[in-house]
N, C-alpha and C positions, 0 to 999 in steps of 0.2 A: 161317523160314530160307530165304534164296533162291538159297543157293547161293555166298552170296559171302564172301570170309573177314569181313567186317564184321560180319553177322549172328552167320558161327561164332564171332568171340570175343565177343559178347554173348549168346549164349546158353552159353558158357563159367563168362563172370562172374557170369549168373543164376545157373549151377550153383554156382556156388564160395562165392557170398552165401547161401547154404542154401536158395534156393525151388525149388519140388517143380514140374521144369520136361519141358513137354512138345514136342519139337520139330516144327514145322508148315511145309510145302513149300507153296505157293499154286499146284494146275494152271492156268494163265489161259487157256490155249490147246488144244486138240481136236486137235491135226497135228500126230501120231506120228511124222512126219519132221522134224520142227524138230529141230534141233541147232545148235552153237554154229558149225559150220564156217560161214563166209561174216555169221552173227548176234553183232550187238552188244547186243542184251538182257539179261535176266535173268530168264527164267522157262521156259529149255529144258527140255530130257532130261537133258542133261548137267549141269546146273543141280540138278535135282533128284537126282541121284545124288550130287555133290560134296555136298549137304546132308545125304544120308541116311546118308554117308561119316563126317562132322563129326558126327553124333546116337550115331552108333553108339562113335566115339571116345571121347564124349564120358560116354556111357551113358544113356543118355537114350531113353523111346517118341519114335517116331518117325512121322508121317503126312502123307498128301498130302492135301489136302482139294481137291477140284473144283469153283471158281468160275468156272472158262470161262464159262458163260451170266450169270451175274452182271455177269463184265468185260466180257462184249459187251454188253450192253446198257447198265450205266453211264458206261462207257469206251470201247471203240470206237466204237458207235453214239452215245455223246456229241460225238464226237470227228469222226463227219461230219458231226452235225446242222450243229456248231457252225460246220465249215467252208463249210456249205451256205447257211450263217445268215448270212457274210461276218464271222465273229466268229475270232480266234485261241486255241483253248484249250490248255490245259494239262494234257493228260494225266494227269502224274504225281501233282500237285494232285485229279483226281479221283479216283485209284486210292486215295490217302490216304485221302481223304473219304470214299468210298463201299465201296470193297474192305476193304482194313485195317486202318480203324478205325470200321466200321459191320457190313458184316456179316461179317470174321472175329470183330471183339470180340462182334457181337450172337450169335452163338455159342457162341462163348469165353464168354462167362457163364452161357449156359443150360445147357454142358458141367459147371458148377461153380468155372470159373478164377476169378480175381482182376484178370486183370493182361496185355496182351498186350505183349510185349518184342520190340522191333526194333534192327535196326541202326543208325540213322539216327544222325547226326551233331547231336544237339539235344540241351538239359539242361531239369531239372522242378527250381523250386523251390520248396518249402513254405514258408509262412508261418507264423508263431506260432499264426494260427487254423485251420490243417490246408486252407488255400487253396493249387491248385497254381498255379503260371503257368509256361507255355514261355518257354524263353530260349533266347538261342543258344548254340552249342555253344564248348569251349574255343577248338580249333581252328577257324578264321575261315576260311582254306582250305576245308574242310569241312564247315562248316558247313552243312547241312539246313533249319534253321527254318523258312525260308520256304515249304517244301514241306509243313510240317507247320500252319502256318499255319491252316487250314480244319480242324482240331480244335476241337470245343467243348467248354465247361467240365467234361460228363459225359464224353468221349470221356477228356480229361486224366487222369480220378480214375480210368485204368483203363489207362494208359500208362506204357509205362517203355522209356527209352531207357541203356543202361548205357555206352554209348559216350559219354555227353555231354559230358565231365570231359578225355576221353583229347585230350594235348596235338599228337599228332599222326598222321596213317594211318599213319605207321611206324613207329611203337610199336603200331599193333596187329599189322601183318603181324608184326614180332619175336616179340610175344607169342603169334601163332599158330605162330610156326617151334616156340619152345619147348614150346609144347603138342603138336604134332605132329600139327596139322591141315595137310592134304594142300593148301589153300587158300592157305596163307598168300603166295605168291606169285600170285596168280590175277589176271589184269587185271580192272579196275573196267568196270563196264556202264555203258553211256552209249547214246545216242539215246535214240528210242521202243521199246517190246520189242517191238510188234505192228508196227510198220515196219520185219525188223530188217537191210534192206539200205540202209537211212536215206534212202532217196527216198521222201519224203514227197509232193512234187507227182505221181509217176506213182504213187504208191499212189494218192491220195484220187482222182483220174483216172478208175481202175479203178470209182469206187464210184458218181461225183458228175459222170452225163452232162456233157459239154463242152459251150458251146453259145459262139458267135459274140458280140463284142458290141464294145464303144466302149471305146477309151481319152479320158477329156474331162479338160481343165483345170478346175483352180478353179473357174469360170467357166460350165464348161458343153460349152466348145467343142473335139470333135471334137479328136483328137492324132495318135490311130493305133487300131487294131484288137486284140483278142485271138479267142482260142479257146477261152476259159474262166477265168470270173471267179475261181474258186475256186481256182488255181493260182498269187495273186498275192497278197502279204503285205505288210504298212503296213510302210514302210521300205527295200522293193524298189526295187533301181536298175536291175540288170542282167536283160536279157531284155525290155524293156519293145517293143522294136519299134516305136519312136515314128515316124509320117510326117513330121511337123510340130515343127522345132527350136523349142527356148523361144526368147521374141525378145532375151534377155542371151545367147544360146548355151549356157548352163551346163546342167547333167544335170537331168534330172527325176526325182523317189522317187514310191513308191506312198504315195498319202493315204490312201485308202480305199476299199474295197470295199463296191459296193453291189448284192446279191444280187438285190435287186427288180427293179429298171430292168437289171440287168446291165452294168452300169458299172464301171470302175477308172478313179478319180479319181488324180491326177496333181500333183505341183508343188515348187515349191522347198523344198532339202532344209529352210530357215527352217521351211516349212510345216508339216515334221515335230515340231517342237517343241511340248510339250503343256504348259499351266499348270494343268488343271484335271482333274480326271477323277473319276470318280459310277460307283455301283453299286448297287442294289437287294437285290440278294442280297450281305449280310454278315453275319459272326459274330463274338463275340466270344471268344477263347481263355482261359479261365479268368473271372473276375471281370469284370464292363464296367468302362467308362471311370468310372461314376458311383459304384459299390461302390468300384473302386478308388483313388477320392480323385482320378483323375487332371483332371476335370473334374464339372460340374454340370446337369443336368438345364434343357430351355430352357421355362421356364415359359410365357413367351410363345407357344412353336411347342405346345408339350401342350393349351395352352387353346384354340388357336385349330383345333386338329387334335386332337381327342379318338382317334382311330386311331393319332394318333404318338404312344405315350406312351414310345419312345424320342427323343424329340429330344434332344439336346443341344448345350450351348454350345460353340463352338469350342474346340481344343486343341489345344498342339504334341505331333508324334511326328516320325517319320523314316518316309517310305512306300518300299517295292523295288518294284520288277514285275518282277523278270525272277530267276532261284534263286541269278545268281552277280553280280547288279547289286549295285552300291554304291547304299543306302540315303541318300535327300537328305530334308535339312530340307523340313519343311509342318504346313499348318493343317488341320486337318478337325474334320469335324461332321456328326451326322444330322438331318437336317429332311425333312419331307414323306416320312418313309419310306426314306430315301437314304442311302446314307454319300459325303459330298461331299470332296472333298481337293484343295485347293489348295496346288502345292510351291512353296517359293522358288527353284529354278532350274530351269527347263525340262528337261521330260523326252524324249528324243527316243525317234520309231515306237513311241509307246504303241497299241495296240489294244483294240477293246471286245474282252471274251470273253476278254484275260489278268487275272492274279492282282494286287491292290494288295495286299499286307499290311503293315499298322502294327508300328510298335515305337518303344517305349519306352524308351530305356535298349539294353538285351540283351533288353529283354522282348517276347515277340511279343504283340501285343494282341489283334489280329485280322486280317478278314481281306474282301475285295469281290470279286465277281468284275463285271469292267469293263463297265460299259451304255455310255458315253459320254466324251466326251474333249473340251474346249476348248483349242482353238492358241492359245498360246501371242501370236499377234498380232493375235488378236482380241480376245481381252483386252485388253490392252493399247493397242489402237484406240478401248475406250470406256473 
């Protein structure tokens, strides 16, 4: 329960569906003066009392459990490694992953539960053989999937989303006026919770010495100067400080950041277009590609690479990166240990270090987090 009327009417509907339900607040954070004045999160003071408000309504035990050190170190500390690394992550994506559906569910089970229930805006549907699979939620608007993405098949058999069905956020705030949660009007949390004045570049500032270096071309050459690489993001136009106009005159974006050399790479926005992009670390949500009929196992790549005895054949889905992107047609496949994904229309300021998640249909398949990226006109130059 985080506080927010979305959580309180699913754990409403737990109640009302007969399960013997217990309500849980996540402390994430150690600073007793956090409050919502000036904070756009979800995991205040204020936060936790609008939830303990909602428990009590609703009748239900109620508890805070403290994973502050948890989320720092999976989350926060992930979250400079990764800017440290010139990679762009995903926070929320990790909170998922690692916070609330690892170790509250690894908990939650050894407490005795069954089942951890969240707000989130996504549907589970069973199959005839008691297989679940995430899908997206009613509401398109709302929909969540892609953040829940990075659940795996065991995390699934232990999931419940009650919202998933519900046609729109305004039928549930209705449905909490009539219950007579204090919530039901309460503004939706957005940014980072741990950034919650949402300057992100002077946050990570704070964390991630500054230090001097090169703005370079395509090429190599020399553009203009920064103050610190880590303060600059694949897709960036504005702030760039360039000495040296492109010679078409047109604007220059951020390509890429490269943490080693201390480099931000530079060039036309074309440049920004990605056809290709790979990940190492993927999962599958629910059933894989090969169980679920969608495709077939690449005999060729297994025999040749006894390690990869995931390979498989290419297959269509629709890949997102980004929680509120429109999903485009593509091909992917695992070889050599990879989940590879070529889209059929260029995807612009992809980043290593964000989320590729598959779908099928409504159905979330799985899920990459990004090693690498091919533009889109380099392909297409061989």
């Amino acid at each position: 329960m985080s506080g927010g009327v979305d959580s309180a009417v699913a754990t409403a509907r737990a109640v009302e569906a007969g399960h013997d339900v217990v309500g849980v607040h996540l402390a994430l954070s150690r600073m007793p003066g956090t409050l919502r004045t000036g904070s756009r999160g979800c995991c205040t003071i204020e936060d936790s009392l609008d939830a303990r408000r909602a428990a009590e309504k609703l009748g239900i035990p109620f508890y805070v459990w403290d994973f502050s050190e948890r989320f720092r170190a999976d989350v926060v500390d992930d979250f400079i490694a990764e800017y440290a690394a010139g990679r762009t992550p995903n926070p929320c994506m990790r909170c998922n992953e690692r916070i609330k559906f690892a170790a509250v569910l690894e908990k939650a089970l050894a407490l005795g539960f069954d089942a951890v229930a969240t707000g989130h805006y996504a549907h589970i549907v069973t199959d005839a053989a008691g297989n679940r699979e995430l899908h997206r939620a009613s509401d398109e608007a709302k929909d969540q999937s892609y953040v829940l993405g990075v659940l795996t098949t065991e995390q699934l058999a232990h999931a419940m989303f009650p919202l998933g069905t519900t046609p729109s956020k305004a039928v549930v705030r209705a449905e909490a006026e009539a219950r007579g949660l204090t919530v039901a009007q309460k503004p939706d949390s957005h940014d980072i919770c741990f950034i919650p004045d949402g300057d992100t570049r002077g946050w990570l500032a704070d964390r991630i010495p500054p230090a001097e270096g090169a703005i370079v071309d395509r090429d190599g050459t020399p553009v203009g100067s920064h103050d610190g690489a880590t303060s600059f993001t694949v897709g960036q136009r504005r702030g760039l400080n360039l000495g040296v106009p492109a010679p078409d005159g047109r604007p220059r974006f951020v390509l890429e950041v490269r943490p080693s050399s201390n480099e931000v790479v530079v060039g036309p926005r074309e440049a920004l277009a990605i056809r290709e992009l790979a990940g190492h670390r993927f999962t599958w949500a629910g059933l894989d590609p090969v169980a679920s009929g969608i495709t077939r196992a690449d005999p060729e790549a297994a025999s040749a690479d006894p390690a990869a005895p995931d390979a498989l054949l290419p297959f269509d889905c629709h890949v997102q990166v980004r929680a509120h992107a429109d999903p485009v047609p593509a091909v992917a496949r695992v070889r050599d240990g990879e989940l590879v994904v070529e889209v059929s229309e260029p995807l612009l300021g992809v980043a290593p270090g964000q989320t590729a998640v598959l779908y099928v249909g409504t159905r979330v398949l799985g899920q990459c987090t990004i090693d690498r990226t091919v533009a889109a006109d380099l392909v297409d130059a061989h």
